[in-house]
N, C-alpha and C positions, 0 to 999 in steps of 0.2 A: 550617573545622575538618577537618582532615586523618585519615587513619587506617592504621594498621597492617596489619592484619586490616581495618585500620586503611582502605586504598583500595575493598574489596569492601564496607565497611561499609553506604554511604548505599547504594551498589546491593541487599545484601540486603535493607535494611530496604523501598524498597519494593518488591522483589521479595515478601516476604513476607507483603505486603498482597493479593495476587496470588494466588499457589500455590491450587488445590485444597483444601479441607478435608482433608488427609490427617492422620492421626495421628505425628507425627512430638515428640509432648510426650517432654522425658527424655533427648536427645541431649547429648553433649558437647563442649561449645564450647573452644576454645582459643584461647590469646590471650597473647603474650608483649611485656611491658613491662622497656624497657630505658633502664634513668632514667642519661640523659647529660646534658653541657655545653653549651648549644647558645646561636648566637648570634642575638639577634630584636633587632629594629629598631622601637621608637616612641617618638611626642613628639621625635621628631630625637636619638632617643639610641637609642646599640647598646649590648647588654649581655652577656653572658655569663648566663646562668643554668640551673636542672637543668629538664629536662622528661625525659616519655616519650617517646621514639622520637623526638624530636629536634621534637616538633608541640608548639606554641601555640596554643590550650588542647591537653590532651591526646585520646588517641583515643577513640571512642567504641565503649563495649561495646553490642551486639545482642543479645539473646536471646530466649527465650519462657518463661512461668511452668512451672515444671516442670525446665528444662534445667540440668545441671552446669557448671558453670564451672571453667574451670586456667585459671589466670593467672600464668604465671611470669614473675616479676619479679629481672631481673639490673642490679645497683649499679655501674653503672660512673663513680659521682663519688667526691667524696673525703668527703665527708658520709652519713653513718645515714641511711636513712630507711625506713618505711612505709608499705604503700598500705590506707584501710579504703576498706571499699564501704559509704556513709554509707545507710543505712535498710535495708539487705540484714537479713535475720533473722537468718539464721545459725546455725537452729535447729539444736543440739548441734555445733555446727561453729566454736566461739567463739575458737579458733586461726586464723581467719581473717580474725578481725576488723580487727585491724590497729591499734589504738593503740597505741604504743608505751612499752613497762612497762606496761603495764595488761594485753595478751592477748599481746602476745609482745617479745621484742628487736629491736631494730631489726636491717635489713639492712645489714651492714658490706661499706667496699668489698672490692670484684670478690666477694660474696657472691652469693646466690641462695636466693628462697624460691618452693613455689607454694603459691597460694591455691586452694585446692578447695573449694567449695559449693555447693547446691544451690538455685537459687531457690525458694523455698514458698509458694504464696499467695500472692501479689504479684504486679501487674501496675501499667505504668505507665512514670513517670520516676524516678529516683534518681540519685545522681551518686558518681564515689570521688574519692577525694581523699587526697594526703600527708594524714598524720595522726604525723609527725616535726618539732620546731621551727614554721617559719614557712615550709617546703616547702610548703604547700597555696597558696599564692600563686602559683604557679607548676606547681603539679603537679597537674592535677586535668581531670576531663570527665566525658562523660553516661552515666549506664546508661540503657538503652531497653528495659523487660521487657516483647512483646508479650501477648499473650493465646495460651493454650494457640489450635492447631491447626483444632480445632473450636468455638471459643468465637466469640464477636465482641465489642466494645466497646457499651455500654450507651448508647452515642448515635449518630447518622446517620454511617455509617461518610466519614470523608474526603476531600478531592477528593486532595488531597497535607499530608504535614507537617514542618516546619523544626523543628529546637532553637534557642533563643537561649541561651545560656550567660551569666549574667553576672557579671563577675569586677575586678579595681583590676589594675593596674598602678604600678609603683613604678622610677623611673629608677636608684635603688642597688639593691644586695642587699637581700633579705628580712630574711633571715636576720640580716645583720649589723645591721639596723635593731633589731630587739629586743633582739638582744645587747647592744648599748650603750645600749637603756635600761633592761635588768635591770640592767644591773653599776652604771646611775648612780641608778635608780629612781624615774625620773620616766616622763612616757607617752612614748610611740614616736614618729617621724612618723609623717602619713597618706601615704597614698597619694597620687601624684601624678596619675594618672587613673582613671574607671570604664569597663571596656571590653565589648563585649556581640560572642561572640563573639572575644574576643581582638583586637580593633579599638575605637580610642578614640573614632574618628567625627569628624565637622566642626567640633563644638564645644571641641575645641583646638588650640591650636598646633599645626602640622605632619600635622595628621593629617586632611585631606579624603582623600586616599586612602589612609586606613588608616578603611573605613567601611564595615559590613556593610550589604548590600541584599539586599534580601529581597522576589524577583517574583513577583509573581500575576495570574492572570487573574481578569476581572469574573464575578461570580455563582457562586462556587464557595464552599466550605466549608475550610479550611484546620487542623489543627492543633496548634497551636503548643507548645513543651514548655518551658516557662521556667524556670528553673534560676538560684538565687542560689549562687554560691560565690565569692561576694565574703567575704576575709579577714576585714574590723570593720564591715560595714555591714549594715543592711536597708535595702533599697531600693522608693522607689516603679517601679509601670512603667505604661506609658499606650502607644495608638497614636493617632495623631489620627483624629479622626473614625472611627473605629472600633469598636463597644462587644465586646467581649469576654464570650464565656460559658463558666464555670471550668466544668468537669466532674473536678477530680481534683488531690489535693492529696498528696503525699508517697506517692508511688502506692498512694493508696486511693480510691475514686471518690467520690465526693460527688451532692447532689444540684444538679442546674445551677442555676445563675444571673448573671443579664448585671451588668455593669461595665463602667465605661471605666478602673478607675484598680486595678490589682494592688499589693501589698505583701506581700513577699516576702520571709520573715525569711532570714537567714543560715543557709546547709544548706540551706532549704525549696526545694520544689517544689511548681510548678502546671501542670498543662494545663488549655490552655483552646482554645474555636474560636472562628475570627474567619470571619466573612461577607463577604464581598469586596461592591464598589457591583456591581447590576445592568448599569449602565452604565459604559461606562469612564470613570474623570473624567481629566481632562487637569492634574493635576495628581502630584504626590509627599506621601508621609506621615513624619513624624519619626518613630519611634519612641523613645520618649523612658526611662531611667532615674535615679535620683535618688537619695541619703539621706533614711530617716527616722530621726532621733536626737531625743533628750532633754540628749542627756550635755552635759557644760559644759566637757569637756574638748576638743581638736583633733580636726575631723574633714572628710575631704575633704566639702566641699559644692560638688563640681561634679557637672555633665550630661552622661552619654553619650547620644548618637543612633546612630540609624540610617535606613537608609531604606526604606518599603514601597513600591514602584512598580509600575505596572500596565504589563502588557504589554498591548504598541498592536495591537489588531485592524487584521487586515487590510485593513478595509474602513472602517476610520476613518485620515482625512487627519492628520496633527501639524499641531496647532495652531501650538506652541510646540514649537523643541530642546531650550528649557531651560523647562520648564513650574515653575509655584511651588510652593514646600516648606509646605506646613498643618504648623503648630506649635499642639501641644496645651498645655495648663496642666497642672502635677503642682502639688498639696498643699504646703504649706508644708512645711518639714524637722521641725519640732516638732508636726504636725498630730495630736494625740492622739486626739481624736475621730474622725478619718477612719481612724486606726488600729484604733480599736475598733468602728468601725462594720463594717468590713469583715471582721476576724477575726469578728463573731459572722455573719455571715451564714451561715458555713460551717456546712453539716449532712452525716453520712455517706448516703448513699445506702444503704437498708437495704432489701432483700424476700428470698424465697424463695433465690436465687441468691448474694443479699450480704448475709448474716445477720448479725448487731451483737452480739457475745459483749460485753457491758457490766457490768461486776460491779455486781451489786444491791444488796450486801451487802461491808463493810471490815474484812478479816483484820489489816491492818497498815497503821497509819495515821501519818502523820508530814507535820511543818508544815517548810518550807525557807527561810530565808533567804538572798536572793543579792543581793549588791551589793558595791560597793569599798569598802576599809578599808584601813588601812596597816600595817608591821613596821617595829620599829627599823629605825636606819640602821648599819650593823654600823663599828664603832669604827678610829676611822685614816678614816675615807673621807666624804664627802660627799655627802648625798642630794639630789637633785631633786625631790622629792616632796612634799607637805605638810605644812608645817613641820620641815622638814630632814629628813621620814620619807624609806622606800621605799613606792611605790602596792601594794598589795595586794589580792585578792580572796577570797572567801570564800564557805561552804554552812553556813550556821549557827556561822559566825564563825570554822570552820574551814578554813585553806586551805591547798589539797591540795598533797603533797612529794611530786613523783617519784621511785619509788623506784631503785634501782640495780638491779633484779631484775625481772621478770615478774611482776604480781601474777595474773594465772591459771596459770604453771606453778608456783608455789608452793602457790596451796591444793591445786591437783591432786594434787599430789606432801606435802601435808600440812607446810611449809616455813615456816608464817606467821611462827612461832617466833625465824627466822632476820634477825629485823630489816625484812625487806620492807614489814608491813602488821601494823596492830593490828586487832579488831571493836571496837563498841562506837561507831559513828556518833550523835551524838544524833538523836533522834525531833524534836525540838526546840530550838528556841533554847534556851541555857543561861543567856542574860542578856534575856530580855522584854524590850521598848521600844516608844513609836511607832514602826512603822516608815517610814511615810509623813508624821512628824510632823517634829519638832524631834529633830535627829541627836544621840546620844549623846555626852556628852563626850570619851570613849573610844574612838578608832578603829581601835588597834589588834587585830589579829586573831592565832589561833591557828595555830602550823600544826602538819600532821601526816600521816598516810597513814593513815586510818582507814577501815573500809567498811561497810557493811549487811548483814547476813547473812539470805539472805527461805529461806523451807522453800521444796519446789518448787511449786509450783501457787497459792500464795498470791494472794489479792487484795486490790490495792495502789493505796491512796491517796496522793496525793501534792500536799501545796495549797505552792506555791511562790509566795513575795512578797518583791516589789523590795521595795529598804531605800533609804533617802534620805539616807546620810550624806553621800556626795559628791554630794548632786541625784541625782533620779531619772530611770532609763532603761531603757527596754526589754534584755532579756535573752534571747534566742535559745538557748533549753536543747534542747539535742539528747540524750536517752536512746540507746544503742546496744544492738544487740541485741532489740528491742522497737517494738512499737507502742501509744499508748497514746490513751484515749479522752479527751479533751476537755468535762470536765464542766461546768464553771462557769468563769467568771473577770469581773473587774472589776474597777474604781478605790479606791483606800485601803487601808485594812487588811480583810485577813479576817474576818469576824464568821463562828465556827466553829456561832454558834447558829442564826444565819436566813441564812444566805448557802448552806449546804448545801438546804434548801426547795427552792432553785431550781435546784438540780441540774437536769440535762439526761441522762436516765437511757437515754433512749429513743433516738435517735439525734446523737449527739455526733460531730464530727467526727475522725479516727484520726488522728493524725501520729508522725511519730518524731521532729519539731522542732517547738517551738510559744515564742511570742513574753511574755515574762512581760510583762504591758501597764507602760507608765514608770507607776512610784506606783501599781502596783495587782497583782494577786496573779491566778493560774491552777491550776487546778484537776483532777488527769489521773488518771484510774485502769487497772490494769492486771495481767492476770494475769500470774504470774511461772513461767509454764512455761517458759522456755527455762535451763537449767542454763549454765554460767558466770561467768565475772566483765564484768561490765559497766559500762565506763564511762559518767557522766551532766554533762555539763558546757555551758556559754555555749560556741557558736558565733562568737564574737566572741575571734579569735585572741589578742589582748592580755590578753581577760579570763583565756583557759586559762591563758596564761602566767604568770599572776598569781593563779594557783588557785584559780577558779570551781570545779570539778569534783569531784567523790565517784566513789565505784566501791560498784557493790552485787554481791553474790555471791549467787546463787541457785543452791540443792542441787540435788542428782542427785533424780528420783520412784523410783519402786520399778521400773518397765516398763524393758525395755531403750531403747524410742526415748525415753527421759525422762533419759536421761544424757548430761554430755559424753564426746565420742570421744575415743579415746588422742590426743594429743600430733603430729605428724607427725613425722619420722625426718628432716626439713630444717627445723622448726624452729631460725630462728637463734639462737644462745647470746651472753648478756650478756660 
């Protein structure tokens, strides 16, 4: 992975690790993203497609908690797009976010926007990513927020540390692949490989050298930043013979614990450290990726690798030039249990220093339904979908119409009026059912552009459960703008009367993506101080496209740092 700012990048990060305690928290980093054409090579096919700076995956941002960011980003394709920085806060700075019609207009060509924000609180990994059509397949890399200057990391500080990035691959356009199954209304294709790092690895056609290695020495402490921004997948990940200990998930720290086997929703982030053998062994490690699905629809179910090798002491003879490859086992693709076993493990890391603001008490409370459902199939034409429907998704049966407009510079400017956006989101399902039972007659869904409107500072429940009309599957709900606590969650339907009992009040795990379990329901709460409009939607590209998503809007407080900022003066215009 390449960089910009992009070449100095891996140099300052560990120069950074290095530096003096000096106070240097607050600085201004710049960083300029110029989304081109560019032509990259795998699986024996070249392609054309948009990146930053012309790098596969994209560059990676550096910074420290505390430091401003400008990011200007100049369009020189022939397609709109936006860049958000996925779990960034954003606090009053909601014009930066970056989803498209939701926080601002897209970037038209030879346009130009910047992105100015402040990191707050936050430290860790994050990732940005297009947040335009099906760009994010193509356009995306690592944030790395270190720790303020004088701070340090809450576990044995490092020997050194890699990012693995993991991402699909697709021999056509993105872009054009959804197009033509919106217009015909059946699913998409998958993807034709999973790449880690922007390389597909051994385990396909053509690509033993297109295969990320990854060297270490014996007895050292390594750690690793792993990163799903894979398009429609959660993915397992493993190292053989390895075991793994997470300290950090969606950069908020967690309390450690060992594993061999990560799952990694869509958006989600983890670090974690890996232990290198004491001695050197004479062999290679896969590192291995994978899907976990439920769905019954198409989904790539192939393996990327990679490889961990040890650098040969000097004083150790080679055994072997080609020493043997240790291949670990991942989890079946439908493994539910291993899925649920490992999301509860997570707990936040809470003391003095990482305090747990967990709302004790529910100002505003509301049940969510997500899953697919279908819309007519619009007359003259032909559908591909279920029973001649088009596929559809939905938030309590309603699924989301992008609007033609900005829905944050319209409430800003008081414009709702104007056709953009209605209020009036249901709190709840408007038609009750099993929803993990026997699927409704009825599949078709509602659509609309409706939102949530939260007062500022509210605290917000929010219990989200798969629906089983088309089979049940996991759901990668990403909130933006926010982080939210991880109260409860499990298998079937919500029981609103004894399933709260077992809240998790006290230390919950914080994410700003978290995996709705297949046929079972999640539980998050969260206060609503950051002012703007806020998109919440599946991570799982196909599902956006087919209107998983809602927008909540949350007021200005009374204090000046409780409002959002004016608008910027290059905000791009619809």
């Amino acid at each position: 992975m390449g960089a910009s700012v992009p070449l100095l990048a891996p140099f300052l990060a560990a120069l950074l690790w290095t530096l003096p305690p000096v106070a240097i928290a607050g600085i201004t980093r710049h960083y300029k993203f110029n989304i081109v054409s560019t032509n990259v090579t795998r699986l024996c096919t070249t392609k054309s497609m948009v990146t930053v700076n012309g790098q596969f995956p994209g560059p990676r941002i550096v910074a420290r908690e505390g430091d401003q960011l400008l990011v200007k980003v100049v369009n020189h394709v022939s397609s709109n797009v936006t860049i958000h920085w996925h779990g960034i806060r954003q606090l009053q700075t909601g014009w930066a976010d970056g989803p498209s019609y939701v926080t601002q207009c897209p970037i038209q060509t030879n346009n130009t926007y910047v992105y100015n924000f402040t990191i707050r609180g936050q430290r860790g990994t994050l990732l940005w990513h297009a947040h335009f059509s099906w760009l994010r397949a193509t356009v995306y890399g690592p944030i790395i927020i270190l720790p303020p200057r004088n701070s340090s990391y809450p576990f044995p500080k490092p020997y050194k540390e890699f990012t693995i990035l993991l991402g699909e691959w697709y021999n056509t356009d993105p872009e054009a692949i959804i197009n033509q199954a919106l217009q015909t209304g059946g699913a998409p294709n998958v993807s034709d490989a999973y790449t880690i790092n922007g390389l597909p690895g051994p385990l396909y056609n053509c690509s033993a050298n297109d295969t990320y290695k990854l060297t270490v020495k014996q007895g050292k402490t390594y750690l690793l930043r792993v990163i799903n921004g894979a398009v429609d997948s959660d993915l397992f990940f493993t190292v053989a013979n390895h075991n793994l200990t997470v300290v950090e998930a969606d950069a908020r720290y967690v309390q450690p614990f060992e594993t061999d086997i990560l799952l990694i929703s869509a958006g989600q982030t983890t670090n974690v450290l890996l232990k290198t053998k004491p001695i050197y062994p004479n062999a290679t490690f896969f590192i291995l990726a994978r899907p976990y699905s439920t769905s019954q629809g198409p989904i790539d179910n192939s393996t990327v690798a990679a490889i961990l090798e040890y650098e040969i002491p000097s004083n150790f003879s080679k055994a072997s030039s080609k020493p043997p490859i240790i291949t670990p086992s991942l989890p079946q693709i439908n493994d539910t249990n291993t899925a649920m076993s490992f999301a509860t493990k997570f707990h936040r890391l809470v003391n003095s220093q990482f305090p747990a603001n967990v709302p004790q008490k529910v100002d505003q409370q509301f049940f969510f339904t997500v899953g697919l459902g279908t819309s007519p199939c619009p007359q003259n034409q032909t559908c591909q979908g279920p029973n001649g429907t088009k596929f559809a998704a939905s938030v309590n049966n309603i699924s989301f119409v992008q609007p033609g407009r900005a829905i944050l510079e319209s409430y800003y400017f008081n414009q709702s009026n104007y056709g953009v956006y209605t209020t009036g989101f249901p709190r709840f399902p408007l038609t009750p059912f099993n929803y993990t039972g026997t699927p409704p007659n009825n599949t078709f869904v509602t659509n609309g552009t409706r939102v949530v409107v939260l007062p500022f500072n509210a605290s917000v429940e929010v219990v989200l459960q798969d629906t089983s009309i088309f089979g049940t599957e996991s759901h990668p709900l990403h909130l933006h703008g926010y982080d939210f606590y991880v109260v409860g969650q499990g298998f079937g339907n919500f029981d609103p009367y004894n399933d709260p009992k077992n809240f998790n009040l006290v230390d919950p795990v914080e994410l700003n993506t978290v995996g709705v379990p297949a046929g079972g329901w999640v539980a998050i709460r969260f206060f609503a101080d950051n002012p703007g409009a806020w998109f919440m939607h599946c991570h799982f590209d196909v599902h956006l496209s087919w209107g998983l998503s809602m927008v909540w809007i949350v007021l200005d407080g009374e204090l000046p740092n409780q409002k959002l900022l004016p608008p910027p003066s290059d905000l791009p215009k619809c």
